[in-house]
C-alpha positions as CSV (number, residue, x, y, z in Angstrom):
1,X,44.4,111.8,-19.2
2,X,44.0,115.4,-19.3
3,X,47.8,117.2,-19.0
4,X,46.3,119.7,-16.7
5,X,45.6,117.1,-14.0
6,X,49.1,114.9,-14.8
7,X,51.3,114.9,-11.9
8,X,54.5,115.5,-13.0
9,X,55.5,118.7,-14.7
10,X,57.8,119.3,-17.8
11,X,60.9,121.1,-16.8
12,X,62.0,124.3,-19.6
13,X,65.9,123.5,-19.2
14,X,67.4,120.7,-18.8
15,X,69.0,119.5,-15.2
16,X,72.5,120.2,-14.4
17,X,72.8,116.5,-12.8
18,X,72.0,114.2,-15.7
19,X,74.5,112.0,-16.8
20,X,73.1,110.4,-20.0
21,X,70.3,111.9,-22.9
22,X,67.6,109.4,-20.8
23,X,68.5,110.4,-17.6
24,X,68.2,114.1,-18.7
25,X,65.3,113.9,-20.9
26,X,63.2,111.7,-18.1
27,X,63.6,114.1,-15.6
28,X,62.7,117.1,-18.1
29,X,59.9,115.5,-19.2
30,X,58.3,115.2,-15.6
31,X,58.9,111.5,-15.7
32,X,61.0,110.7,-12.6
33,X,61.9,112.2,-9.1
34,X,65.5,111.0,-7.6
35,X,65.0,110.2,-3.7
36,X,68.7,110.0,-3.3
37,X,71.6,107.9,-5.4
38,X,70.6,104.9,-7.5
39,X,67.0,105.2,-6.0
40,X,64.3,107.2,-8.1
41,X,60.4,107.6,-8.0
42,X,58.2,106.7,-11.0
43,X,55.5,109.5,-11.8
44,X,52.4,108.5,-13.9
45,X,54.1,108.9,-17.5
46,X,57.0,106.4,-16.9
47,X,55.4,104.2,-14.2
48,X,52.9,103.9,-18.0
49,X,55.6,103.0,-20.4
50,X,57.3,100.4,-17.7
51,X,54.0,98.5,-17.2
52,X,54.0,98.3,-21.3
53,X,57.9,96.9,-20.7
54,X,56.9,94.5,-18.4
55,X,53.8,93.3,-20.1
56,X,56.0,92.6,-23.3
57,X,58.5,90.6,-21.0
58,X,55.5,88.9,-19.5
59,X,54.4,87.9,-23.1
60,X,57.8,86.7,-24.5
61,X,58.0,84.5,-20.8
62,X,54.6,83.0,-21.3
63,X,55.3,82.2,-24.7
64,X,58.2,80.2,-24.3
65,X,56.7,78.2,-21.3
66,X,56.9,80.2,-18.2
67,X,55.2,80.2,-15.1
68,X,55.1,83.6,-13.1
69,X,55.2,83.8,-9.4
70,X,56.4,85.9,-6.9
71,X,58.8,85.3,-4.4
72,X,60.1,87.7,-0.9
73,X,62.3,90.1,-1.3
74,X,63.1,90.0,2.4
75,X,65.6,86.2,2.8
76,X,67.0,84.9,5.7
77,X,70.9,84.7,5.7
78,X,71.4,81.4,6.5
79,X,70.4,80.8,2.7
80,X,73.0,83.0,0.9
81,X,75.6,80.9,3.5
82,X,74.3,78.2,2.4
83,X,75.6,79.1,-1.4
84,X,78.6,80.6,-0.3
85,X,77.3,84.2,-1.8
86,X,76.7,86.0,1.3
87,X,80.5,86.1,0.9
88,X,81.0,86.4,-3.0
89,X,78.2,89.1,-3.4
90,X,78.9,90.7,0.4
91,X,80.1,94.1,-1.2
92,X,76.1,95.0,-2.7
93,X,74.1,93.2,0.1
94,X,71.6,95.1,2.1
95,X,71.5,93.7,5.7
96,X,68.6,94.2,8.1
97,X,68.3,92.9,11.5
98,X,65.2,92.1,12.9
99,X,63.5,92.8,16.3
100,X,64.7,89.5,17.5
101,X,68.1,90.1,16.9
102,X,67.5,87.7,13.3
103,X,69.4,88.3,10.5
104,X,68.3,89.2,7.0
105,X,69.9,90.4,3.4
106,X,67.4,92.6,0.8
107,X,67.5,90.3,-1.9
108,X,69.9,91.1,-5.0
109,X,68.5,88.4,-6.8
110,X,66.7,85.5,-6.2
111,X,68.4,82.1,-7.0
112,X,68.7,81.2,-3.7
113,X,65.3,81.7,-2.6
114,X,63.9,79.8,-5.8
115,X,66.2,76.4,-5.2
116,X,64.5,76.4,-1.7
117,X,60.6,76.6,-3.5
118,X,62.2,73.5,-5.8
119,X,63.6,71.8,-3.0
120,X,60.3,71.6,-1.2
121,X,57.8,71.2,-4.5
122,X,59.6,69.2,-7.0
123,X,60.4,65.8,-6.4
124,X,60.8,63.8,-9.8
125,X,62.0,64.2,-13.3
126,X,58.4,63.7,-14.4
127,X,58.5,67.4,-12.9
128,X,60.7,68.7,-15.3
129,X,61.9,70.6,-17.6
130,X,60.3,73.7,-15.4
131,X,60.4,77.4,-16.0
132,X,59.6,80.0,-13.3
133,X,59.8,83.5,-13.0
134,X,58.8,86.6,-11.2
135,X,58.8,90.6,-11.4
136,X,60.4,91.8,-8.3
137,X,62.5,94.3,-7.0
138,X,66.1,94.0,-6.2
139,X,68.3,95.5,-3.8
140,X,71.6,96.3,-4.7
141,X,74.2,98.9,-2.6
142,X,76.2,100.0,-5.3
143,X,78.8,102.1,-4.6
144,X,78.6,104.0,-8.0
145,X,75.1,104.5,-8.9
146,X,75.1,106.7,-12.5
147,X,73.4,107.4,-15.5
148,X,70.4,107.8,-14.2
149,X,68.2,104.3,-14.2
150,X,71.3,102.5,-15.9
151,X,73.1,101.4,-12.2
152,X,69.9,101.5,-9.6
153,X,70.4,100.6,-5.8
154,X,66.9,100.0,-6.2
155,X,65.3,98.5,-9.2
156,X,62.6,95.6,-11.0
157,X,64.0,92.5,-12.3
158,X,62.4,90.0,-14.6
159,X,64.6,86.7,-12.8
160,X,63.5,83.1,-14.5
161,X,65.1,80.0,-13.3
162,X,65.4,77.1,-14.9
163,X,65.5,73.5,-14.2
164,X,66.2,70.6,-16.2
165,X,67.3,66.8,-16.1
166,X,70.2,67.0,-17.7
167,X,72.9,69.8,-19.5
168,X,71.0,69.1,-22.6
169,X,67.4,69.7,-21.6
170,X,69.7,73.5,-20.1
171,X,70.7,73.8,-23.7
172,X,67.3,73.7,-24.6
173,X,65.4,75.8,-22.0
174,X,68.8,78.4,-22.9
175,X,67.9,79.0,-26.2
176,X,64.2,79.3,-25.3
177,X,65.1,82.2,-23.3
178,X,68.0,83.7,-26.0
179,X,65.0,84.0,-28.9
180,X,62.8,85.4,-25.8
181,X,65.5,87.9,-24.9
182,X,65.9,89.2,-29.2
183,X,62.2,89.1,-29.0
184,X,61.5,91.4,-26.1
185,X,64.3,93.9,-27.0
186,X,63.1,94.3,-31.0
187,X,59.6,94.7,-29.6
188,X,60.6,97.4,-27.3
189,X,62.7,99.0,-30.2
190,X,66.3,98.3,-28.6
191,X,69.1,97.3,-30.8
192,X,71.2,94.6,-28.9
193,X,74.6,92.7,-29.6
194,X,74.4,89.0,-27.5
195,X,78.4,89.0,-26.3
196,X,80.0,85.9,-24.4
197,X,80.5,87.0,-20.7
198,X,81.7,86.5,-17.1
199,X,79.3,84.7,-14.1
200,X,81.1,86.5,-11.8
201,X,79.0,85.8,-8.8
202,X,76.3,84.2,-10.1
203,X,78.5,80.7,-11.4
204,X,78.2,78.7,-13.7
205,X,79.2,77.6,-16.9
206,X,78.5,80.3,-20.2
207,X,76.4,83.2,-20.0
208,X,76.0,85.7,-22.4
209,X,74.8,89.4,-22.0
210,X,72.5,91.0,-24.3
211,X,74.1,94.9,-25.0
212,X,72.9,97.9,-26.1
213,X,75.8,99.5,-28.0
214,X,76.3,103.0,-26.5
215,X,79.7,105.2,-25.8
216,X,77.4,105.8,-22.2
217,X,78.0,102.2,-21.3
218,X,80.4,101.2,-19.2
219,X,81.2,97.6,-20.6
220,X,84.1,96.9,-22.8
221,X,83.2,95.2,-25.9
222,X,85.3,93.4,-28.3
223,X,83.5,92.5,-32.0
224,X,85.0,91.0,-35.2
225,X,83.2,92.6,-38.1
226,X,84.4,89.5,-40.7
227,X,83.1,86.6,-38.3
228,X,80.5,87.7,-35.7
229,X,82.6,87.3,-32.6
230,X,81.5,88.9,-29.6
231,X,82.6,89.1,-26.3
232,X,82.4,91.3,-23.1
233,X,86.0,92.6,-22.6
234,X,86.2,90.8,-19.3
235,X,86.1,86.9,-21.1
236,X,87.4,88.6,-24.5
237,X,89.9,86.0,-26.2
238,X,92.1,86.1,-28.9
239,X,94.5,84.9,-31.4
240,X,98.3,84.8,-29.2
241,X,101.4,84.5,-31.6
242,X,104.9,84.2,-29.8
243,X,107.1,87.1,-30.6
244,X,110.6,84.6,-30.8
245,X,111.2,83.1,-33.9
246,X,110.7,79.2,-34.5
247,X,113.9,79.0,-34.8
248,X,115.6,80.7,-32.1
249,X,116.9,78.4,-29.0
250,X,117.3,79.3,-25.6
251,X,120.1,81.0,-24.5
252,X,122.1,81.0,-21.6
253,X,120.8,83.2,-18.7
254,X,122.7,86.4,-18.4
255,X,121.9,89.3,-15.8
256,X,122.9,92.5,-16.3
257,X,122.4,96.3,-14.4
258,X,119.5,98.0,-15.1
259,X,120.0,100.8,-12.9
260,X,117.0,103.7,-13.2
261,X,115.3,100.8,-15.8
262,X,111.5,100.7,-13.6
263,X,109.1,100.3,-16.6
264,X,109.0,97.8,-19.3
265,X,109.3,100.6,-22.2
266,X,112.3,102.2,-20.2
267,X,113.9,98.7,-20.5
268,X,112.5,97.8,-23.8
269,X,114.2,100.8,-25.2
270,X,117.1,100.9,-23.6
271,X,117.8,97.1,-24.8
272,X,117.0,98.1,-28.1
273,X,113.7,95.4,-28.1
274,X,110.7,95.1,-28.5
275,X,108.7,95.2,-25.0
276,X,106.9,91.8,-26.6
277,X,110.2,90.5,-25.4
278,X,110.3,91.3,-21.7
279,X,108.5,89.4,-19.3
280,X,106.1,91.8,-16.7
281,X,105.8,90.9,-13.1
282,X,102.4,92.3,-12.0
283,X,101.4,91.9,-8.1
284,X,98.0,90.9,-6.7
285,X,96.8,89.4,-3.6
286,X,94.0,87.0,-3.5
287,X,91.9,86.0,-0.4
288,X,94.7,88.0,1.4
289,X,97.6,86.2,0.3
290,X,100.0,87.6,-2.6
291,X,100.1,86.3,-5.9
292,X,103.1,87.0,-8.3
293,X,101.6,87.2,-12.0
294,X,103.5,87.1,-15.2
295,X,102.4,88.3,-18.4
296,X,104.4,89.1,-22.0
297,X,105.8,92.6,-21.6
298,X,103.1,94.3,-24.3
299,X,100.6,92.5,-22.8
300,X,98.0,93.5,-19.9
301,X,96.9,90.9,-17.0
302,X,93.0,90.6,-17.0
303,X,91.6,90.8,-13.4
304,X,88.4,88.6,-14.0
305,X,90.5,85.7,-16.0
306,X,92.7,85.8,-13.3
307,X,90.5,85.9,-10.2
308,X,88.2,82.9,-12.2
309,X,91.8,80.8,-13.1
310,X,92.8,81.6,-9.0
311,X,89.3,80.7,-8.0
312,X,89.7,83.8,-5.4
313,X,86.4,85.7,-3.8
314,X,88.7,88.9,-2.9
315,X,91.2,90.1,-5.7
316,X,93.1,92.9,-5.8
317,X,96.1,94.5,-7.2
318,X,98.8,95.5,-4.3
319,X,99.7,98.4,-3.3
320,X,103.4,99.4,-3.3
321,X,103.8,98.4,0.5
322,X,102.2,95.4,-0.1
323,X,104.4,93.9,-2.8
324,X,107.6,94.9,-0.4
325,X,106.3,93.2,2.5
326,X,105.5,90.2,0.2
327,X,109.7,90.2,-0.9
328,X,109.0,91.7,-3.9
329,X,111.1,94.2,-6.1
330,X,109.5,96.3,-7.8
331,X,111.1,97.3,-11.3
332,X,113.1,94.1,-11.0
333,X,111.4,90.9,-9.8
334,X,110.4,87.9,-11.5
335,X,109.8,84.2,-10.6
336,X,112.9,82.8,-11.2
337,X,113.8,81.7,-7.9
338,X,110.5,83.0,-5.9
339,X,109.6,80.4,-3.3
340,X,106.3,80.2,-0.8
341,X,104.4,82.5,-3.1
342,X,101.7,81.3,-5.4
343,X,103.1,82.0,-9.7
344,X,100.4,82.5,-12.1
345,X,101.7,82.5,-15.8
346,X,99.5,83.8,-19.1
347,X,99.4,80.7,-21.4
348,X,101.2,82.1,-24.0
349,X,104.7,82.7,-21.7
350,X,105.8,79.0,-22.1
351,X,106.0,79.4,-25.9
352,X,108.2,82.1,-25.7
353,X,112.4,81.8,-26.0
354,X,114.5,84.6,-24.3
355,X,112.9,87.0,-22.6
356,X,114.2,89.4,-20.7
357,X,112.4,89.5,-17.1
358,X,113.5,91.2,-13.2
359,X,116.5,89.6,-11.5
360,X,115.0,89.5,-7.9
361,X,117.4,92.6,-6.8
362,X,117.7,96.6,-7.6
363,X,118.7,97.6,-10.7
364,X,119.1,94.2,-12.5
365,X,117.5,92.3,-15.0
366,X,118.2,89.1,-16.7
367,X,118.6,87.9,-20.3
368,X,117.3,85.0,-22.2
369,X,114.6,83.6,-19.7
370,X,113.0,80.7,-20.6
371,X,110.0,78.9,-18.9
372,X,110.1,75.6,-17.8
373,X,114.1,76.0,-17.8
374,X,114.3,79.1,-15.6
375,X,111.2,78.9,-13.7
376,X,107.3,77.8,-13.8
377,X,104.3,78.5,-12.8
378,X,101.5,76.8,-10.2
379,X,98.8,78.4,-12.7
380,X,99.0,78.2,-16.7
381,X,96.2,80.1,-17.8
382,X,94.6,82.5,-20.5
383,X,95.1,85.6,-18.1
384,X,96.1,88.4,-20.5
385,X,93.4,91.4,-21.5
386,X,92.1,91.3,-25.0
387,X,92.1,94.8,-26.8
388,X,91.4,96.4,-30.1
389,X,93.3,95.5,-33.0
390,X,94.1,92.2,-31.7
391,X,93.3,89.1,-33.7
392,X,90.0,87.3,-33.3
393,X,90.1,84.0,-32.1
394,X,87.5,82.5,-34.6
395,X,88.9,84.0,-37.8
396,X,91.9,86.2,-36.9
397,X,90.7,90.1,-38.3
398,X,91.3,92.5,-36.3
399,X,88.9,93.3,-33.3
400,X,87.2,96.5,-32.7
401,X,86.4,98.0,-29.0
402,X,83.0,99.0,-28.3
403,X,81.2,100.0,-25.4
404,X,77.8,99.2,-24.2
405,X,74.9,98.7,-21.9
406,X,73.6,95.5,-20.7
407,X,69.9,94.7,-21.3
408,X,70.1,91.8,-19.5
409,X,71.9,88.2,-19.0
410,X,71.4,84.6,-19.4
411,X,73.2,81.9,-17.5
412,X,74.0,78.3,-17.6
413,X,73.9,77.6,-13.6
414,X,74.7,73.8,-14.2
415,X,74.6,72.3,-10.9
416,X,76.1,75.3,-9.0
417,X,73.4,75.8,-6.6
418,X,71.8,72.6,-6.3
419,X,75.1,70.5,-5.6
420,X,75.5,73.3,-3.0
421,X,71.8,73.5,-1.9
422,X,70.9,70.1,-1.8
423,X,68.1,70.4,-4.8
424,X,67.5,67.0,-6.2
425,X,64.9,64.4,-8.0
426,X,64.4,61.5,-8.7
427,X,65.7,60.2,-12.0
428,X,64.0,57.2,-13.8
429,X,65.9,54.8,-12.2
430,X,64.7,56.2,-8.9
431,X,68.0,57.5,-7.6
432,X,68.9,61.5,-6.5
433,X,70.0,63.5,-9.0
434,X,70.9,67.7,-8.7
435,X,68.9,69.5,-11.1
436,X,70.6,71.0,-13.7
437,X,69.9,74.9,-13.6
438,X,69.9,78.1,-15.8
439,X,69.2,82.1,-14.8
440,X,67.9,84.8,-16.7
441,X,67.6,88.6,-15.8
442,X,66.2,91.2,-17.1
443,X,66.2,95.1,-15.6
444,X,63.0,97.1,-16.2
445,X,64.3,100.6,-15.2
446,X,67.6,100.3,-17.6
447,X,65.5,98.7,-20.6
448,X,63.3,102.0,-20.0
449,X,66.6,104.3,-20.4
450,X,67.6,102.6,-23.6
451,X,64.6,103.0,-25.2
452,X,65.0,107.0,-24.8
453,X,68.6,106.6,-25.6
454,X,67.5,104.9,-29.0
455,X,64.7,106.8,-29.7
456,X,65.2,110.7,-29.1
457,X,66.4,113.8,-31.1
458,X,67.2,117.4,-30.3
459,X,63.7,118.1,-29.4
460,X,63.0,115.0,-27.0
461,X,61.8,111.4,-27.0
462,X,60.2,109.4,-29.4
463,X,58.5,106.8,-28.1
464,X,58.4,103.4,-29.9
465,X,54.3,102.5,-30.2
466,X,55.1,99.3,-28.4
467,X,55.8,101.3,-25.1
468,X,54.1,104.9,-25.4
469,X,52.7,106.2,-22.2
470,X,49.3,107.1,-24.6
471,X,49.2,106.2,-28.4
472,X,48.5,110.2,-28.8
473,X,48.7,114.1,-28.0
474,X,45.6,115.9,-28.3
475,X,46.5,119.8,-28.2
476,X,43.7,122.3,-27.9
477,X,45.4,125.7,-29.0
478,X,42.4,127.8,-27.2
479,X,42.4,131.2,-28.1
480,X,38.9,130.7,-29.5
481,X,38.2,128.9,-26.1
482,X,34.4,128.1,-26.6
483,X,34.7,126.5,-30.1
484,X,37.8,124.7,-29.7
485,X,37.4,123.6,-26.4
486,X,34.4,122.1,-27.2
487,X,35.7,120.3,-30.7
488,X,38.7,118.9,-28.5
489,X,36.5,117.8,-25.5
490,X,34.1,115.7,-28.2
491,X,37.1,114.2,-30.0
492,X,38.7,113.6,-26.5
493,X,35.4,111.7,-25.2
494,X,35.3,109.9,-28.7
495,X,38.9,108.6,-28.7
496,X,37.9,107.8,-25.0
497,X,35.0,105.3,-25.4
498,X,37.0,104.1,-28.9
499,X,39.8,102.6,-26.1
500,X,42.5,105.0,-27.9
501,X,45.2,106.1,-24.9
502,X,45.0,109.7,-25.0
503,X,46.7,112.7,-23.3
504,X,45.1,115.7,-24.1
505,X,47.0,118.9,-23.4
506,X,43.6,121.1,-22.2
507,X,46.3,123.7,-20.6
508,X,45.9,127.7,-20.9
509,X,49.6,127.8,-22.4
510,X,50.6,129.0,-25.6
511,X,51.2,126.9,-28.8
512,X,54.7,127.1,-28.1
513,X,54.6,125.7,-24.9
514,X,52.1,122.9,-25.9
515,X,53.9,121.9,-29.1
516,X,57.4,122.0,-27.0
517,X,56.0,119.7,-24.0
518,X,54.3,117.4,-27.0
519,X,57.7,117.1,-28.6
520,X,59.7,116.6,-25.1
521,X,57.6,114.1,-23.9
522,X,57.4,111.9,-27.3
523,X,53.5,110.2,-28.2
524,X,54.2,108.6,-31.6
525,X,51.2,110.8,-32.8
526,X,50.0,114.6,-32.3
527,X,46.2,115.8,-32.9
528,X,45.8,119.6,-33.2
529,X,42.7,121.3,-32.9
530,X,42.9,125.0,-33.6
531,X,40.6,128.2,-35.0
532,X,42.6,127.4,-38.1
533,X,42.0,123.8,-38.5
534,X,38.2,124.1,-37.5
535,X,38.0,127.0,-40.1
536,X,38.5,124.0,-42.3
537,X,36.0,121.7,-40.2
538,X,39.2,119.4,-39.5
539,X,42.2,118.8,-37.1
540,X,45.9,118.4,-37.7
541,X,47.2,115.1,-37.3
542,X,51.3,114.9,-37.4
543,X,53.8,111.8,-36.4
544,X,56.2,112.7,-34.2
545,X,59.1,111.5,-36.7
546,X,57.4,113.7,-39.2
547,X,58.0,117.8,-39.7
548,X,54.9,118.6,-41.0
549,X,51.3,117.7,-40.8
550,X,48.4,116.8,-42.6
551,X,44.8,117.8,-42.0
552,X,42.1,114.9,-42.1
553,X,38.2,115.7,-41.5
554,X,37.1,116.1,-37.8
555,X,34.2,113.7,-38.4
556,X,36.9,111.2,-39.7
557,X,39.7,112.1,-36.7
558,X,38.5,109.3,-34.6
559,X,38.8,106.7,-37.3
560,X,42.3,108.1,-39.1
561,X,43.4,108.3,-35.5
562,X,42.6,104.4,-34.8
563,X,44.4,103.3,-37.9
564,X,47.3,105.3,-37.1
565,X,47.8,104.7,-34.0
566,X,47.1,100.3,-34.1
567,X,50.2,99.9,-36.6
């Protein structure tokens, strides 16, 4: 490709809008075109290195035994009813209503539509293990779409589904596709860290998410150094120890004023304790209904622990005229004595002796409260939020917070979907059976934008070779147009016919300009012809990670090039 006929042009300074180093250098380097928020054009140069992406992903699928096909992204709603997710996943579907008056969702992913293509192809477990899996685009209305191609309204998913006999044939196919995963993301040169996560909407059993480690990224991370553990802050355990002594017994329950006393550290201080010995009442409503929620005083509640151990679709923490309609007071409430309204209680509460916890009335606490004695709870549950410097729960160091980007996820579906769905075979002894499932995404666009964030410097990307638009830069620096014009356009037709992916800068710019945009836009490997270079009958070859160059014979370019370029 010659640069002068490349759409897309380089950009001198770098846009005001970009969020991220790959959002910033993709649009300076001519690579994208934003239509509006979370929805971006490819040009020529990108729309390259994502067919390389996808072609590695297609590769690592293959390999481990699956079948691609391709599925609408158009699906009738009736489906995602049918699963209970046009409820669960209502806040990021695209609805479209048809000429007559029929109802439709833009796919977000496409579980639902491949249970349906099992439901009508597969009937016994002769049929099985099977894995199946497409390149599609998703829809997704996001109400936050940032850092360029990491949150997409818009965007390609690899999806594979998988469907086995039994949980142990899902153990199997899950592994397949957890080497796949660490294969794809090493090829495409992105360090990732496989951390335990939540299904959220998709269900299921375990999932993990593969993360690119990046203070861009908006996941919480917690990791023990010592051990290995890893874990999205969301499902993030760890190690609890009671603050009471073994040896301390209940006391008798004492209230006492509190007037002005509206925070835990206000009352922990003014009691002269330790706020790991206060019980905090925190207030959220679920489906619409308030829930009272008790946690140790240093402790915070964990909205995805608690919407999974509440088994709500809608979650959310109350506002302030919310909790007093409920009957709540805030500053001073707890559950001693709460009736009608549903108690949820962090596991580690009926372990501790004494605490001090609201009285139900302004300006009043009580002393020594004790679970079970006092008051209990509808839920037990591990509902408080894991953070740095508490104890892993495999080894007990301390953990460190991280943040990162997902790559992609893995699921164990079980029989989520088909129990729902009605997708079942025949087992050997000829009775119905619901296939045991597993998911497995991947995003295209945001595997693209950590390859840039991995692999740039000061002056612009470096592209891994695995992904490079073209293998190399050929730069013509003309000011002797007729003898280096000519020199360039042979070694251009020569790298041509020799199958080499070349870009070829045949511009009327300066050096500066050329050697800038080379830099910018990142080929592993730059070829310079110039009067200086052909003075010596040869042409400067230079890797992009390298500062200086190395002059090789211009009857031997085409060769040096090939070897350099097929590492």
């Amino acid at each position: 490709m010659r640069l002068s006929q490349l759409f897309g042009k380089t950009q001198r300074q770098a846009p005001a809008e970009a969020e991220t180093p790959s959002h910033r250098l993709l649009l300076q380097a001519g690579m994208v075109a934003q239509i509006s928020a979370g929805v971006y054009s490819y040009l020529p140069l990108a729309w390259r290195v994502l067919r390389k992406i996808e072609q590695i992903i297609r590769e690592e699928m293959d390999a481990a035994g699956g079948q691609e096909l391709m599925m609408p992204a158009i699906h009738p709603i009736e489906i995602w009813q049918a699963s209970g997710r046009a409820e669960t996943m209502k806040d990021v579907l695209f609805h479209v209503i048809d000429k007559r008056e029929r109802h439709f969702v833009l796919g977000p992913t496409h579980e639902e539509i491949m249970v349906e293509l099992f439901r009508r192809h597969v009937r016994s477990y002769r049929d099985l293990p099977l894995l199946l899996y497409q390149l599609q685009q998703k829809f997704r209305d996001e109400p936050r779409p940032r850092g360029g191609l990491i949150r997409l309204r818009q965007f390609t998913m690899k999806d594979l589904y998988s469907f086995d006999a039994d949980f142990e044939g899902l153990d199997v196919s899950y592994q397949k596709m957890y080497r796949a995963y660490k294969n794809i993301f090493d090829r495409c040169g992105v360090p990732t860290v496989a951390v335990l996560a939540d299904s959220g909407a998709m269900g299921g059993r375990d999932t993990h998410e593969f993360i690119y480690l990046s203070d861009y990224g908006e996941d919480s991370l917690l990791l023990c150094d010592a051990c290995g553990y890893a874990a999205n802050a969301a499902v993030a355990t760890f190690v609890k120890t009671p603050a009471s002594d073994d040896k301390e017994d209940p006391k008798p329950l004492q209230e006492i004023p509190t007037p002005g006393l509206y925070t835990i550290q206000a009352l922990a201080d003014h009691l002269r304790l330790p706020a790991s010995k206060t019980c905090k009442a925190v207030f959220y409503a679920a489906d619409g209904k308030p829930v009272f929620v008790a946690v140790r005083g240093d402790m915070e509640v964990n909205e995805t622990k608690l919407q999974r151990a509440l088994a709500a679709v809608d979650l959310h923490y109350m506002t302030e005229s919310e909790v007093i309609a409920a009957g709540f007071v805030p500053g001073s409430a707890s559950a001693i004595g709460l009736k009608g309204i549903a108690i949820v209680a962090d596991d580690l509460l009926p372990r501790e002796v004494n605490l001090v916890a609201g009285a139900n009335k302004p300006d009043a606490h009580f002393l020594n409260v004790n679970y079970g004695r006092d008051w209990q709870a509808d839920i037990v549950a591990d509902i408080a939020l894991a953070k740095e410097g508490h104890s892993c729960p495999q080894c007990c160091s301390p953990l460190a917070m991280r943040h990162g980007i997902e790559m992609g996820q893995i699921f164990k579906l079980g029989t989520y979907y088909s129990q729902k769905m009605g997708a079942t075979f025949l087992d050997r002894a000829g009775k119905p059976q619901p296939v045991v499932m597993g998911s497995y995404g991947i995003g295209s666009e945001r595997l693209l934008a950590a390859i840039i964030e991995t692999n740039h410097d000061e002056k612009g990307i470096i592209w891994p070779h695995t992904v490079t638009p073209f293998a190399l830069h050929l730069v013509a620096l003309q000011r002797d147009r007729s003898q280096v014009t000519e020199a360039a356009d042979t070694l251009y037709q020569l790298l041509q016919e020799g199958g080499i992916e070349t870009l070829y800068d045949d511009r009327a710019e300066t050096p500066g300009v050329k050697f800038n945009d080379a830099d910018l836009i990142g080929l592993p490997l730059r070829a310079t012809i110039s009067p200086r270079t052909l003075e010596n009958g040869a042409v400067e070859l230079k890797a992009r990670t390298h500062d200086k160059g190395e002059l090789v014979p211009l009857d031997a370019a085409p060769q040096e090039i090939r070897a350099r370029v097929f590492v």
